[in-house]
Residue frames as a rotation matrix with the C-alpha (Angstrom) as fourth column:
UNK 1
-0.570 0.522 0.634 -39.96
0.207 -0.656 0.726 1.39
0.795 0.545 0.266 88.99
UNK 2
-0.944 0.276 -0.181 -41.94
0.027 -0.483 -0.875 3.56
-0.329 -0.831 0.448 91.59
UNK 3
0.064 0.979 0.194 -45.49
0.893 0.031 -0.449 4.70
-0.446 0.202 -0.872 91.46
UNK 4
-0.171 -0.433 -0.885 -43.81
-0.419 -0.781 0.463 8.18
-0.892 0.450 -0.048 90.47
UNK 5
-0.781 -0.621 -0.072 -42.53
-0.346 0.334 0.877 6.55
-0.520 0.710 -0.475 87.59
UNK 6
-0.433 0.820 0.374 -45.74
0.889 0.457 0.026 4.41
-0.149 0.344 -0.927 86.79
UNK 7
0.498 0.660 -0.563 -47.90
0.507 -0.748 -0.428 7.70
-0.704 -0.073 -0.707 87.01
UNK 8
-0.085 -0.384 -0.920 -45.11
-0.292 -0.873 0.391 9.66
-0.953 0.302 -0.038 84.84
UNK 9
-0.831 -0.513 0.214 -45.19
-0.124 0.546 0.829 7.05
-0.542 0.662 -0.517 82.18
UNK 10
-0.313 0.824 0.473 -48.97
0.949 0.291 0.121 7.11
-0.038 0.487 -0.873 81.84
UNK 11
0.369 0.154 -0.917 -49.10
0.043 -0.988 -0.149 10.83
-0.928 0.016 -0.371 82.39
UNK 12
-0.312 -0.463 -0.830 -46.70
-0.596 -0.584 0.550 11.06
-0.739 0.667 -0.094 79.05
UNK 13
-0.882 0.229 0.412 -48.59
0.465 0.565 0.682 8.20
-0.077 0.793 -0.605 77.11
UNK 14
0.186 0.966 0.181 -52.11
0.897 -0.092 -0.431 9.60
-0.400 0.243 -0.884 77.41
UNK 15
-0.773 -0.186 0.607 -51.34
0.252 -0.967 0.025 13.32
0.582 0.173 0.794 77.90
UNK 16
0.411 0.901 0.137 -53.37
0.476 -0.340 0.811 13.35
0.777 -0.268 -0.569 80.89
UNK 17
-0.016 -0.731 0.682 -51.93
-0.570 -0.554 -0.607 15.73
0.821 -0.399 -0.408 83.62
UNK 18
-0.457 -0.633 -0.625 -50.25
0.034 0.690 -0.723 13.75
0.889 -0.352 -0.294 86.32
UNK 19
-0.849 0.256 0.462 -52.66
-0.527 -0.378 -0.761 15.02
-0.020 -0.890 0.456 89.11
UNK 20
0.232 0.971 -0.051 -55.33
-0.918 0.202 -0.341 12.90
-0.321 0.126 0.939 87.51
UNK 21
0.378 -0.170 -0.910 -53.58
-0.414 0.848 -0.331 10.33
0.828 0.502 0.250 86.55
UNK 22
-0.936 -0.339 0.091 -52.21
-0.203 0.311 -0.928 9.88
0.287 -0.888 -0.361 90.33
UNK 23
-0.293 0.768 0.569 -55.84
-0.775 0.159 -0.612 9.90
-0.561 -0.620 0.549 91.62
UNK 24
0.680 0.533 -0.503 -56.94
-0.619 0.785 -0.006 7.00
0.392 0.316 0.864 89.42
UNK 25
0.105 -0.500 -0.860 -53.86
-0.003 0.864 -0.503 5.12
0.994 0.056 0.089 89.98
UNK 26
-0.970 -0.178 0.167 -53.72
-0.199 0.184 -0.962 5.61
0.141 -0.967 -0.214 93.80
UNK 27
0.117 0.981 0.156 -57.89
-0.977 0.142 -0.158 5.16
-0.177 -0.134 0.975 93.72
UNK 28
0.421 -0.201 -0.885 -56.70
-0.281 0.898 -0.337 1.60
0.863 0.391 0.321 91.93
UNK 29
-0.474 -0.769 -0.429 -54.30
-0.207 0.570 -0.795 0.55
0.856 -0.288 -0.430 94.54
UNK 30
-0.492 0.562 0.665 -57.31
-0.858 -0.183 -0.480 1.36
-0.148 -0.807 0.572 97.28
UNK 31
0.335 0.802 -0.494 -59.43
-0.854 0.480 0.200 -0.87
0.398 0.355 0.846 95.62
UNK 32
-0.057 -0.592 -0.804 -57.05
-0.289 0.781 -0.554 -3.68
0.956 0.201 -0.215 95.58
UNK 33
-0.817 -0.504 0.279 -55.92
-0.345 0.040 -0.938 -3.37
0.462 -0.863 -0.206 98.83
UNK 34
-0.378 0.891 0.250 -59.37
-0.889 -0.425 0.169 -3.09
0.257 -0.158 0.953 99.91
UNK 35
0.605 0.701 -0.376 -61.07
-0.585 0.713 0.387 -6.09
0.540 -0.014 0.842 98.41
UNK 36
-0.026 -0.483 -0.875 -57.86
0.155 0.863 -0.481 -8.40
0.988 -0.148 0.052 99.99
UNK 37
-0.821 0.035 0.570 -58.26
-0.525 -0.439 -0.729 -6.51
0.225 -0.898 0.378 103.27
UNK 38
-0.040 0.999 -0.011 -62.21
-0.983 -0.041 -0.180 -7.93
-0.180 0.003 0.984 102.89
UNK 39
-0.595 -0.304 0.745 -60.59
-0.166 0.952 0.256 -11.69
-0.787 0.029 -0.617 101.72
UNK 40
0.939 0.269 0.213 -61.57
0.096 0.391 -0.916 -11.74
-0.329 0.880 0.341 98.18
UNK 41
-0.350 -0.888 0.297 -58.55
0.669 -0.015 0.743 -12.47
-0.655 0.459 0.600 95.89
UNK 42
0.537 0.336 -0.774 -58.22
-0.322 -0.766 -0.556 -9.86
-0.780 0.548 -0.303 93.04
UNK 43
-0.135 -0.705 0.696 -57.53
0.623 0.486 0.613 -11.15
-0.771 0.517 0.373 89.54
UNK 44
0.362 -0.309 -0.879 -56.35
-0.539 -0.839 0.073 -9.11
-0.760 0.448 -0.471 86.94
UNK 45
0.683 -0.129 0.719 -56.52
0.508 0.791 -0.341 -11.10
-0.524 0.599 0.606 83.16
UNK 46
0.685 -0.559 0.466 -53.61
0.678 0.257 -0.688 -11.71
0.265 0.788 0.556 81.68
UNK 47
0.113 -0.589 0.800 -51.67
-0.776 -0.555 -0.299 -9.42
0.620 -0.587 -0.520 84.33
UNK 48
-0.697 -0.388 -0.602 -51.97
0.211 0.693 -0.690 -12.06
0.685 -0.608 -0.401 87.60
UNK 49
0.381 0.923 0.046 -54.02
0.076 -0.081 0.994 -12.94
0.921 -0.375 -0.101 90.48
UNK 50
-0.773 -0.620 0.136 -53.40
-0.158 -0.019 -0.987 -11.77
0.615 -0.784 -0.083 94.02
UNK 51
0.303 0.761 -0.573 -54.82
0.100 0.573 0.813 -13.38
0.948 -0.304 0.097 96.76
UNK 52
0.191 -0.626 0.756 -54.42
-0.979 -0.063 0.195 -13.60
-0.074 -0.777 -0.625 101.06
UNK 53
0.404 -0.101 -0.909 -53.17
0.241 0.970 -0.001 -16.95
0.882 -0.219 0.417 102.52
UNK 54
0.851 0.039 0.523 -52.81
-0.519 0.209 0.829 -18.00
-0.078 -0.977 0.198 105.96
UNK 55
-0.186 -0.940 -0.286 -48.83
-0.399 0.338 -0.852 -18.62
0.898 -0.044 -0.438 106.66
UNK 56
0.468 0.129 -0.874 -49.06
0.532 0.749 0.395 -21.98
0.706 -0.650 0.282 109.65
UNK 57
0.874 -0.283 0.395 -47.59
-0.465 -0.726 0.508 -20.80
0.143 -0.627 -0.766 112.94
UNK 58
0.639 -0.542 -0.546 -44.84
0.200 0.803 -0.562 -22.41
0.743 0.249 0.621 113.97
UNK 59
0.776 -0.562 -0.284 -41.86
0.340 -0.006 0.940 -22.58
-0.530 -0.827 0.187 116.88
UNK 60
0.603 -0.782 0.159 -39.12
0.137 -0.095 -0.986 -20.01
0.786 0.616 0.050 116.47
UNK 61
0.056 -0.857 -0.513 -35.70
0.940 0.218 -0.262 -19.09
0.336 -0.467 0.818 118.36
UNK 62
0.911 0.342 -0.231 -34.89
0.370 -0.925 0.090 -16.26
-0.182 -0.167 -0.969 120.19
UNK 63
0.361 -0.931 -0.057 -31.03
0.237 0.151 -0.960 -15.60
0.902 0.333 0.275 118.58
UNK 64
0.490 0.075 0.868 -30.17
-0.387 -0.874 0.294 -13.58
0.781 -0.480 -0.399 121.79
UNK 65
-0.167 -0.146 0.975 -31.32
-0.979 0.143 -0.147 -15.89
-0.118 -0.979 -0.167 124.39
UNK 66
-0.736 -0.586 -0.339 -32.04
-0.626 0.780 0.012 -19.20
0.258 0.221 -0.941 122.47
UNK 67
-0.704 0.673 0.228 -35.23
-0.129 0.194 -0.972 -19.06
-0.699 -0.714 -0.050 124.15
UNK 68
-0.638 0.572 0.515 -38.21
0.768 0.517 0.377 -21.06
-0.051 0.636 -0.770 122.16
UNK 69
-0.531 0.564 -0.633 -40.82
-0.409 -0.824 -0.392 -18.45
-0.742 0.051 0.668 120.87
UNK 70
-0.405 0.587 0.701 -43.80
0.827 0.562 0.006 -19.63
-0.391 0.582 -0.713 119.42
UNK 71
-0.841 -0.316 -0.439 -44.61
0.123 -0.902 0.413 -17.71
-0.527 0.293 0.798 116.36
UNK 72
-0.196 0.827 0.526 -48.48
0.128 0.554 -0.823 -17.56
-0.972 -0.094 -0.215 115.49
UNK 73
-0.010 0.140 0.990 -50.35
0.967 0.255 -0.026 -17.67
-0.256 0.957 -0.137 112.26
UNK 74
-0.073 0.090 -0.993 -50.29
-0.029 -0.996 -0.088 -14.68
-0.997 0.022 0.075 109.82
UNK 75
0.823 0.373 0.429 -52.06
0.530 -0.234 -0.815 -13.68
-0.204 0.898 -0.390 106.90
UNK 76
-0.638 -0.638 -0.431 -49.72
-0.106 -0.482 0.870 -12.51
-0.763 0.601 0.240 103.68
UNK 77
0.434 0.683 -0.587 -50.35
-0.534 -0.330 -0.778 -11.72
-0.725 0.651 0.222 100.20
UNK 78
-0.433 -0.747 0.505 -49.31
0.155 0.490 0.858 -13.37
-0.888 0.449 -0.097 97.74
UNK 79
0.360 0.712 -0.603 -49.71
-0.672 -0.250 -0.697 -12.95
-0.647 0.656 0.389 94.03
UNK 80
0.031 -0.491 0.870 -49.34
0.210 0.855 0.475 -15.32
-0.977 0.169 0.130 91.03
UNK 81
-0.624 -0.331 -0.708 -48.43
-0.395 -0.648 0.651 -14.10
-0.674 0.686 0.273 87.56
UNK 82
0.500 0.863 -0.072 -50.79
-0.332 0.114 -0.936 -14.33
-0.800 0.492 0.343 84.50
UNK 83
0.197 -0.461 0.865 -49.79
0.917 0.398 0.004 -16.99
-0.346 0.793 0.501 81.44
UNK 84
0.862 -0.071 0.502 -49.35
0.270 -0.773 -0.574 -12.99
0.429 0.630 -0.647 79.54
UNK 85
0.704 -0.619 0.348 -47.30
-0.708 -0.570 0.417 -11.40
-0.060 -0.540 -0.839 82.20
UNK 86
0.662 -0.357 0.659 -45.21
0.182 0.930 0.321 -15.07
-0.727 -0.093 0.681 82.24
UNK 87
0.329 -0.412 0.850 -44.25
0.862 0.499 -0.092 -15.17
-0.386 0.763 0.519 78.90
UNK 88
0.729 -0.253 0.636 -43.16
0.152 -0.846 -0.511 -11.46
0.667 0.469 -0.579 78.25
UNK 89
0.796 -0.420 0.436 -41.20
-0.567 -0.265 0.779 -11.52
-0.211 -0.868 -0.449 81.23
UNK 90
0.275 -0.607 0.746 -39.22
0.473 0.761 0.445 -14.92
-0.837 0.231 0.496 79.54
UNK 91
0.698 -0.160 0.698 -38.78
0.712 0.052 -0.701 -13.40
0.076 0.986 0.150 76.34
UNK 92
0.956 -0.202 0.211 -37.29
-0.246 -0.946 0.211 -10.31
0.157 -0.254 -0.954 77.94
């Protein structure tokens, strides 16, 4: 499923017109993005909680040349599903 898709699906459940229903839902993903850009974690009850975290550096290879490359630290996201989102997903 796309954001297209997400936007068409709430565009035909409300009956609001898809040009407004893109600006909330792309205003929504700003937010998000935002606050994790800022290091706060965003949780979302009974949906899931996303959060950054600090992946360790660590010593990689160069396949090529074989040649050690040290690979430093780096921030990812990471999110963790909500006991709701959990259990619909199993029942499915």
């Amino acid at each position: 499923m796309t954001k297209k898709d997400i936007i068409m699906k709430i565009s035909e459940d409300t009956g609001f017109k898809q040009v407004d229903v893109k600006k909330v839902v792309q205003r929504t993903f700003d937010i998000i993005t935002d606050s994790l850009s800022g290091g706060d974690k965003v949780e979302l009850r009974n949906f899931g909680i996303f959060k950054v975290k600090t992946r360790k550096g660590r010593q990689g290879r160069n396949p090529r040349t074989g040649e050690s490359v040290s690979i430093p630290d780096k921030k990812v996201v990471s999110f963790k599903a909500g006991m709701k989102m959990k259990m619909d997903v199993e029942v499915k």
